[in-house]
C-alpha positions in Angstrom: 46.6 -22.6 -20.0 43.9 -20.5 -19.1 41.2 -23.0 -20.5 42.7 -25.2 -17.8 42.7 -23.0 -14.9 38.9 -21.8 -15.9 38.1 -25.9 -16.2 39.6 -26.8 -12.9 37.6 -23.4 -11.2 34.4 -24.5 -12.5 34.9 -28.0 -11.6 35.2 -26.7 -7.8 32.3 -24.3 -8.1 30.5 -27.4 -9.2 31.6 -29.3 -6.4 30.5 -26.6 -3.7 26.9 -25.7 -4.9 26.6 -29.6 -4.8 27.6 -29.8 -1.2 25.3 -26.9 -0.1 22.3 -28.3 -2.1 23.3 -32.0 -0.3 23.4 -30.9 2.6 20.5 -28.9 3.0 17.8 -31.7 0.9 19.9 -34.5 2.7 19.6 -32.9 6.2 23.2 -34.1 5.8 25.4 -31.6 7.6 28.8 -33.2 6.8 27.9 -31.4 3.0 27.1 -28.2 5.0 30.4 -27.9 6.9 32.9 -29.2 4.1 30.8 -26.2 2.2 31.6 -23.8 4.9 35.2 -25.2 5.1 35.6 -24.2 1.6 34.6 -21.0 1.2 37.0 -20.1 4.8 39.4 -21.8 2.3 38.5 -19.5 -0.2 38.6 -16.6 1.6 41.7 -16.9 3.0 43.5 -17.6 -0.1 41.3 -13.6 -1.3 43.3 -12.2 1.8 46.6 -14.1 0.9 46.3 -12.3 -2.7 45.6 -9.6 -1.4 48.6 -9.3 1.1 51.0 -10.8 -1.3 50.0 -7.7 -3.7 50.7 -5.5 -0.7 53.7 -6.8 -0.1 55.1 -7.5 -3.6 53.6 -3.9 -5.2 57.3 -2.7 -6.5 57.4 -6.1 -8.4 54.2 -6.1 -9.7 54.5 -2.8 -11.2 57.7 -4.0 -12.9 56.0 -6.9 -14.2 53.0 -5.3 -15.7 54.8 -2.0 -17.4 57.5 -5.0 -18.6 54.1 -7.2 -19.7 52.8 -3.9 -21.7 56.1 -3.2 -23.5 56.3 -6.7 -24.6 52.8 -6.7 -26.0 53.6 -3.0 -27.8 56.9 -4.1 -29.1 55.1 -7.2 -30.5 51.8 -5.8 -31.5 54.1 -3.3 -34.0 57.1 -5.9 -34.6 54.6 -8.3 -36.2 52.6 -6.2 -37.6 49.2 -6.8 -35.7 46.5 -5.0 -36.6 44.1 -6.4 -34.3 46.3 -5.8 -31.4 47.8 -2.4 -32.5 44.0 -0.8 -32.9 43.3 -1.9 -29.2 46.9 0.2 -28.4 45.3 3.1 -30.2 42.1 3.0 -28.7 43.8 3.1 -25.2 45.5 6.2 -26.4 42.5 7.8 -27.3 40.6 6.7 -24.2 43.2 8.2 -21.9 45.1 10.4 -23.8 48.5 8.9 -23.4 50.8 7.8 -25.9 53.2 4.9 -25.9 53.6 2.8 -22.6 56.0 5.2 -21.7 55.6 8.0 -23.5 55.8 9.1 -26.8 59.6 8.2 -27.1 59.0 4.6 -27.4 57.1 4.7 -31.1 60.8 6.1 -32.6 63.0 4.3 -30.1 61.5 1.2 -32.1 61.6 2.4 -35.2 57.5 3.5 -35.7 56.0 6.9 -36.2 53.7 8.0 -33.6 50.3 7.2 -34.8 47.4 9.9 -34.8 46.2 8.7 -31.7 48.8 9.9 -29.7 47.8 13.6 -30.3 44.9 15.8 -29.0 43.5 17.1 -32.2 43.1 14.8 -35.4 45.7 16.5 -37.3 49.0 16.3 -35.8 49.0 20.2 -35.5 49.9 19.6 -31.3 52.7 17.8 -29.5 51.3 14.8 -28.9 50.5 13.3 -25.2 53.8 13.1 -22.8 52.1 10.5 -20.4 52.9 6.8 -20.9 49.5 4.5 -21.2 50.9 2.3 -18.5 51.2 5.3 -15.5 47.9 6.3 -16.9 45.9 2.8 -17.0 47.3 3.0 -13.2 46.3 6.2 -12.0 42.3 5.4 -13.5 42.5 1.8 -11.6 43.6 3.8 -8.5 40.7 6.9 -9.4 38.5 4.0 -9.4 40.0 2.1 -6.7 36.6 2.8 -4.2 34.4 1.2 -6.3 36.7 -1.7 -6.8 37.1 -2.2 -3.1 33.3 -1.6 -2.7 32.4 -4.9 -5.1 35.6 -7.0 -3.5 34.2 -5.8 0.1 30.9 -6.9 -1.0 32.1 -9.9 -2.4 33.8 -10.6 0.9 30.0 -9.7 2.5 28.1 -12.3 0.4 31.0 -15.3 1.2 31.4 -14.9 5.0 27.3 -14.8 4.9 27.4 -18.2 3.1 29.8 -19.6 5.5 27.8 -18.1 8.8 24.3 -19.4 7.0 25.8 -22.9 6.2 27.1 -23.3 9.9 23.5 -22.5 11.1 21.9 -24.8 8.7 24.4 -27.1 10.2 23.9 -26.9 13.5 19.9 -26.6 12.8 20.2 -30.1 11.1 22.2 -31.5 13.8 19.4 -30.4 16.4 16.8 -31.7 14.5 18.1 -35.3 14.0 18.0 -35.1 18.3 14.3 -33.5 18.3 13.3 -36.3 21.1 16.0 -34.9 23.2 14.8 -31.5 22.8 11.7 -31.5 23.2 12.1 -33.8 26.6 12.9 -30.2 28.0 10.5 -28.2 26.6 7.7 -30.5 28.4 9.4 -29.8 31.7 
């Protein structure tokens, strides 16, 4: 699914580059304003996302600490070692345990791995905070620098549609150069 999705992004990143490069070696502004038009497109599908995240938060948390449970439950269900090292490796990186907490390695049946505790012997309780609360509060500690490449992002598109309008305009003007320079000789 994703391989499509990735295919059928390319294959419109394609598509744009080839309009900006016709349109500027063409002196064809036609390429230069579909360009533009798709990148507005663009954008305004980046502030759709981001309003329908707005909006839809309560869901979307539900969905990913669902989505993180399944993967846990099926990462130690079948036995996935793989998959069950990357689990441990979150613990360790943010000293959590579990997606919920600790409770949900023997509410399934597992023993809490080593991860789960501060020191390497179990000689501690081990971490009460749930991995998904915690992969949360770092995205939203880091949630400046995140906005800061989006808002730059964001910066770099609506200069491309701005620069591609000029260019536009600039090849429109310079396919009338008679009438134009009629008035400078005035």
């Amino acid at each position: 699914m994703f391989r499509y999705i990735e295919f059928f992004l390319e294959k419109i990143t394609y598509k744009r580059i080839s309009c900006i490069y016709l349109g500027a070696v063409l002196k064809n502004r036609c390429f230069l304003y579909a360009y533009s038009i798709s990148l507005i497109l663009i954008i305004l599908f980046e502030f759709g996302v981001v309003i329908a995240t707005l909006v839809f938060r309560e869901n979307l948390w539900k969905t990913y600490d669902s989505g993180f449970m399944d993967v846990f439950r099926y990462a130690y269900t079948h036995n996935q070692t793989e998959t069950k090292q990357m689990i441990e490796n979150l613990e360790r990186e943010f000293k959590c345990c579990g997606v919920d907490g600790p409770s949900d390695y023997p509410r399934y049946g597992y023993k809490i791995p080593l991860s789960c505790y501060p020191g390497q012997p179990p000689s501690h309780l081990p971490y009460n905070d749930g991995c998904a609360a915690a992969v949360i509060l770092w995205v939203w500690k880091e949630l400046p620098i995140i906005a800061g490449v989006l808002g730059s992002i964001l910066f770099i598109e609506i200069f491309g549609v701005i620069s591609s309008l000029v260019l536009g305009v600039a090849v429109s003007h310079s396919s009338n150069g008679e009438r134009y320079t009629r008035f400078s000789e005035k």
